[in-house]
C-alpha positions as CSV (number, residue, x, y, z in Angstrom):
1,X,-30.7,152.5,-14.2
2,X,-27.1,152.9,-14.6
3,X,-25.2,154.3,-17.4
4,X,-21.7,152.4,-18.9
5,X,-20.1,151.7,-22.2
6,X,-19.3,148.7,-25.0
7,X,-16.2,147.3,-25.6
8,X,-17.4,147.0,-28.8
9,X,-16.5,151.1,-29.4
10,X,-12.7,150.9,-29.5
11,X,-12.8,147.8,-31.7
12,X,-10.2,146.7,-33.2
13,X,-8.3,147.4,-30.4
14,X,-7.4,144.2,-28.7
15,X,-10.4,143.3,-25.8
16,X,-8.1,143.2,-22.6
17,X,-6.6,146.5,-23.7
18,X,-10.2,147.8,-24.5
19,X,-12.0,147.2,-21.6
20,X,-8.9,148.6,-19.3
21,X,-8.8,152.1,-21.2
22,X,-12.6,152.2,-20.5
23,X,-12.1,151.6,-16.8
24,X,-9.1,153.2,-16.1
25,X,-10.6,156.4,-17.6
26,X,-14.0,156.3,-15.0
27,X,-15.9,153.2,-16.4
28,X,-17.9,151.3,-14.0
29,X,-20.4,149.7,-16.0
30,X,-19.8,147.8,-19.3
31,X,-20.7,145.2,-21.8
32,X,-18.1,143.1,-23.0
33,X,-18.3,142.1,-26.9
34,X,-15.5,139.0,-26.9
35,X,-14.1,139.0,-30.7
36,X,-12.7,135.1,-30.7
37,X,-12.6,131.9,-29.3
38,X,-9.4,133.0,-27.4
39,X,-11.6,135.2,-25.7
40,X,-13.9,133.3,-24.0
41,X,-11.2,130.7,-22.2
42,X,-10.7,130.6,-18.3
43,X,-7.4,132.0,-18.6
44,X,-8.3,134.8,-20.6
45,X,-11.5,135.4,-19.0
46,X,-10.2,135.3,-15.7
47,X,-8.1,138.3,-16.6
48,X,-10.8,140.2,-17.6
49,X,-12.5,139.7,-14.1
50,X,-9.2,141.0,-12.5
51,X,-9.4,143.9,-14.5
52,X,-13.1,144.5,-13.5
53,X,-12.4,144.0,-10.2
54,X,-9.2,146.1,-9.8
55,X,-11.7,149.0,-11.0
56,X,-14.3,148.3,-9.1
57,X,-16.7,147.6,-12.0
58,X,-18.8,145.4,-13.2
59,X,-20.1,143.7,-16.5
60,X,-23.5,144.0,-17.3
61,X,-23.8,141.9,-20.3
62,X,-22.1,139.7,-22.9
63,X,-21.9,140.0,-26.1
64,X,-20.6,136.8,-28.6
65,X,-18.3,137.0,-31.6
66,X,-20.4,134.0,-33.5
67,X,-23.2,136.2,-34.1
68,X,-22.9,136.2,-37.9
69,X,-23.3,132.4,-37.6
70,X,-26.3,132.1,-35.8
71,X,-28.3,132.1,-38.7
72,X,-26.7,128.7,-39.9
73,X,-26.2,127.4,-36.7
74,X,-29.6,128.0,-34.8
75,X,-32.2,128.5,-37.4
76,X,-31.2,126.4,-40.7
77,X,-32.9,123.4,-39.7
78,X,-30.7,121.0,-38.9
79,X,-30.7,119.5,-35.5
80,X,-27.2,118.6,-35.3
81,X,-25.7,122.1,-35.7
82,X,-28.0,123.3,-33.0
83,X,-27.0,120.9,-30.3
84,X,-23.5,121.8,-31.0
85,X,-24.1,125.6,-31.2
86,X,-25.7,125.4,-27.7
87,X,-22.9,122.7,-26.4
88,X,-20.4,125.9,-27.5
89,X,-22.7,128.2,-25.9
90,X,-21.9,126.9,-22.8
91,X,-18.4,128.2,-23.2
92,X,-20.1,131.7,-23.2
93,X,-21.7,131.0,-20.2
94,X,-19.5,129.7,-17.7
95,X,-17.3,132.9,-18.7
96,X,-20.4,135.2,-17.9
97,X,-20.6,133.4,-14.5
98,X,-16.8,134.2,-13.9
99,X,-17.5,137.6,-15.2
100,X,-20.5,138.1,-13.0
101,X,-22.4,139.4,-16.5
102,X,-26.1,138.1,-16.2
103,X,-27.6,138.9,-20.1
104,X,-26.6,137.3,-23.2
105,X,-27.1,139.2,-26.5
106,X,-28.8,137.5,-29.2
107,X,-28.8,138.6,-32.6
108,X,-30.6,136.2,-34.3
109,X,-31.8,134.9,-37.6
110,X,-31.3,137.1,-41.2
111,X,-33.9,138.6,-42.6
112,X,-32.3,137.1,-46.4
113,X,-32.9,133.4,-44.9
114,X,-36.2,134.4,-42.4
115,X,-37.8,131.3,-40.8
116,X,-41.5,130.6,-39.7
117,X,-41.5,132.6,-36.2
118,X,-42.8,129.7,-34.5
119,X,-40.1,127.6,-35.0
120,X,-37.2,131.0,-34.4
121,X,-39.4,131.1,-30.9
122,X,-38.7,127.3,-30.2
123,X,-35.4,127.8,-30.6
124,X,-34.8,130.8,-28.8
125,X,-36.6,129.1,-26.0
126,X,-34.2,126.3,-26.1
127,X,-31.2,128.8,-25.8
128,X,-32.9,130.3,-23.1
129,X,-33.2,127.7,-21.2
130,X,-29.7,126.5,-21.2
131,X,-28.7,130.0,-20.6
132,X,-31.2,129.6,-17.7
133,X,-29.2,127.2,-15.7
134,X,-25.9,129.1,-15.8
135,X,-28.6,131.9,-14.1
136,X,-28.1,134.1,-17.0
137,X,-31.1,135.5,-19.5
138,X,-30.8,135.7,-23.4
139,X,-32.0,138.9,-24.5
140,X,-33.2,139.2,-28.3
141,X,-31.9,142.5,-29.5
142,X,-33.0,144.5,-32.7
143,X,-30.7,144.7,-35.4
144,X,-31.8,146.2,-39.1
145,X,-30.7,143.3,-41.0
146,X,-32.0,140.5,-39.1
147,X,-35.8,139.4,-38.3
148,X,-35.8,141.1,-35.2
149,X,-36.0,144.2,-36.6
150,X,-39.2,145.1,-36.9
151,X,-41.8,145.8,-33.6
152,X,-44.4,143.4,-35.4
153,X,-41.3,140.7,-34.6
154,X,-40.8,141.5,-30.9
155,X,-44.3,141.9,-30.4
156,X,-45.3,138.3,-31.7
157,X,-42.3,136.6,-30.0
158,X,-43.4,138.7,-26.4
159,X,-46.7,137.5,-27.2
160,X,-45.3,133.6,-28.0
161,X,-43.3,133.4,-25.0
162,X,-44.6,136.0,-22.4
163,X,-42.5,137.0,-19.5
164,X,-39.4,134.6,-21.3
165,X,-39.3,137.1,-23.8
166,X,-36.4,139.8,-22.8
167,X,-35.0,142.5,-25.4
168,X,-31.9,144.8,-26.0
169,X,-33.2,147.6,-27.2
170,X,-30.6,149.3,-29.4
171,X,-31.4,153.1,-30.6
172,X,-29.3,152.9,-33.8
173,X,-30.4,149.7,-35.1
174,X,-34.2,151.0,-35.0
175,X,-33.6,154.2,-36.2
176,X,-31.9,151.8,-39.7
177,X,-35.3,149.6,-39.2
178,X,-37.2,152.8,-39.8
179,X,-38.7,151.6,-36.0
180,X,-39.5,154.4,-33.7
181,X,-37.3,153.3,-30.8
182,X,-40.6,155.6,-28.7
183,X,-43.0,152.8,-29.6
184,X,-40.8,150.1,-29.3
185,X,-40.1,151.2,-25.4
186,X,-44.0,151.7,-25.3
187,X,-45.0,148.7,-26.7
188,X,-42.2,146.3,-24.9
189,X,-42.0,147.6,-21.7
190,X,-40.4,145.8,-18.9
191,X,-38.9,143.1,-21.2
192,X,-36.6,145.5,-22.4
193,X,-33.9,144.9,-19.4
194,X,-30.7,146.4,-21.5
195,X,-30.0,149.3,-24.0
196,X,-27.6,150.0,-26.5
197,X,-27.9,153.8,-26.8
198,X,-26.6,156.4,-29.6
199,X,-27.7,159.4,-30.6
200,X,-28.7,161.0,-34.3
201,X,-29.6,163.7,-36.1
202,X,-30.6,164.4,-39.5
203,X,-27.5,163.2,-41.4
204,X,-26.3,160.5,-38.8
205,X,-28.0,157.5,-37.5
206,X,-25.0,156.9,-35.3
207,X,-23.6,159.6,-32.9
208,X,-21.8,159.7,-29.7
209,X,-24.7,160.2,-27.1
210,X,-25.1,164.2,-26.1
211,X,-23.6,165.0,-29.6
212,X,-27.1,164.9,-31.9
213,X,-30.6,165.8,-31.6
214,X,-32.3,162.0,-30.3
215,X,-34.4,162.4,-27.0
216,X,-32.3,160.3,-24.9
217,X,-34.0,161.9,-21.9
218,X,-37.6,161.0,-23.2
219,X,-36.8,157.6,-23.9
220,X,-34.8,156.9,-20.9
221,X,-38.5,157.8,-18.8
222,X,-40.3,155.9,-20.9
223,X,-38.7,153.2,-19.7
224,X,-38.2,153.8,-16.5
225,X,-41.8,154.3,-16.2
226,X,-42.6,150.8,-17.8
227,X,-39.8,149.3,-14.9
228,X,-36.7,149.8,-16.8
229,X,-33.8,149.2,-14.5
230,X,-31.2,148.1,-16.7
231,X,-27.8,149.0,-18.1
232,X,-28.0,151.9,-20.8
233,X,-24.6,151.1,-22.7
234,X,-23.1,153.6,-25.0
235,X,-21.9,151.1,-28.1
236,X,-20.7,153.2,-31.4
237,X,-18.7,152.2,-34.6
238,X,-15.0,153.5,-34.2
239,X,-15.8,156.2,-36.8
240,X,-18.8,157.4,-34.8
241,X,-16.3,159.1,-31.7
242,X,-13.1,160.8,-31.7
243,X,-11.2,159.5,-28.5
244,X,-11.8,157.9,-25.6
245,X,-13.1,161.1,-23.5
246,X,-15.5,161.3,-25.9
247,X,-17.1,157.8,-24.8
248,X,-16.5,159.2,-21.2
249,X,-18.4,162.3,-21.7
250,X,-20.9,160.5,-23.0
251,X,-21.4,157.9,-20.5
252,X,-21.2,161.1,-18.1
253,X,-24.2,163.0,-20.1
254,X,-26.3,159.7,-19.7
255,X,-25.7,159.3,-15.7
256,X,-26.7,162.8,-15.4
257,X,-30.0,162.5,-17.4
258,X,-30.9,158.9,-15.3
259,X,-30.0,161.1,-11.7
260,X,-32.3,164.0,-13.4
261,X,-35.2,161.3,-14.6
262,X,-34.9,159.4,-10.9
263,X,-34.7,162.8,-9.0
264,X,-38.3,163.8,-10.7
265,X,-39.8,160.3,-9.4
266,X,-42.4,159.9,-12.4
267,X,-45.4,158.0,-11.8
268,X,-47.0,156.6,-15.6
């Protein structure tokens, strides 16, 4: 396991300037959340890998700005915008490849416009599999307002698609699902392969890690337990943190809990 932190936190700070405040404070790990089409050109991508590499980090994942379109686009029905949306999507992936970022986060479908899971399962399949040849793995994540919020979900499309099936698991959004992220971890296991972690307490479903009362520890060896070796990336609204040392300490506070959890070497 390895501890980093989302781009996605200093939003809307501009992404290159982002991603070098993250690294040039102690960064090594991070997910990248590109915010437009701008974003995911050679040129532009290639200076992100410069910075990446100047630092001595890497990206673990990739997350894309159409999100709130891949209901329309992916699950409305019609063919057309699908081969399209995939034909784009290939943008996405040859930027991961210059990136070196190996898991694509997948939002999905809205709950308002929910489709027959068969047919959300044959097309995450068909992402997948163009994803595939790029060498890079689509990873459905929970998220409170769209179908994949609920266990019952992940469960049926683990179930549908065995070991295809891979999941961000992403503490805030479960804790909004009214999902215990406990079960979800339990019940997923090794097809969880990335985390978005915050903590909470009883006022706040979204806090900087270390900062509320959320057994990061506990979670963190329930997965590693079930195999977990993955990123555990610290992604917060802007109003969730004060500065960037707070994201810092934070990423800190989860490295020390993953040394702590692979120090004990627990056997399930």
């Amino acid at each position: 396991m390895k501890a980093g932190t989302s781009t996605a936190c200093l939003y809307p700070e501009l992404l290159e300037k982002a991603l070098a405040e993250l690294m040039e404070n102690g960064i090594k790990t991070a997910e990248i959340f590109v915010n437009t089409h701008c974003e995911v050109m050679p040129e532009f991508t290639e200076m992100l890998a410069d910075i990446i590499s100047r630092n001595g980090a890497e990206c673990a994942a990739y997350h894309p700005y159409t999100c709130p379109i891949e209901p329309m686009m992916f699950f409305s029905g019609y063919d057309r915008r699908v081969k399209d949306m995939l034909d784009y999507h290939k943008y996405y992936f040859e930027a991961m490849n210059r990136l070196g970022a190996r898991i694509f986060v997948l939002h999905g479908n809205m709950n308002v416009v929910a489709v027959n899971e068969d047919f959300y399962f044959e097309i995450f399949s068909e992402l997948a599999d163009a994803a595939a040849s790029f060498g890079i793995t689509v990873a459905q994540e929970n998220v409170a307002r769209c179908q994949s919020h609920s266990l019952d979900f992940m469960k049926h499309m683990s179930e549908a698609l065995g070991d295809r099936a891979k999941f961000v698991l992403d503490i805030k959004q479960a804790v909004r699902a009214h999902e215990d992220p406990f079960e979800i971890a339990r019940a997923l296991g090794n097809r969880i392969i990335h985390v978005h972690m915050s903590d909470n307490n009883a006022s706040s479903d979204c806090l900087a890690p270390g900062t509320g009362t959320f057994d990061i520890y506990g979670l963190l060896k329930e997965l590693y337990l079930r195999g977990f070796d993955g990123a555990v990336i610290t992604e917060l609204y802007r109003n969730n943190f004060g500065s960037v040392s707070d994201l810092i300490n934070s990423c800190r506070y989860i490295e020390n809990i993953i040394k702590r959890i692979e120090s004990e070497k627990i056997k399930l």
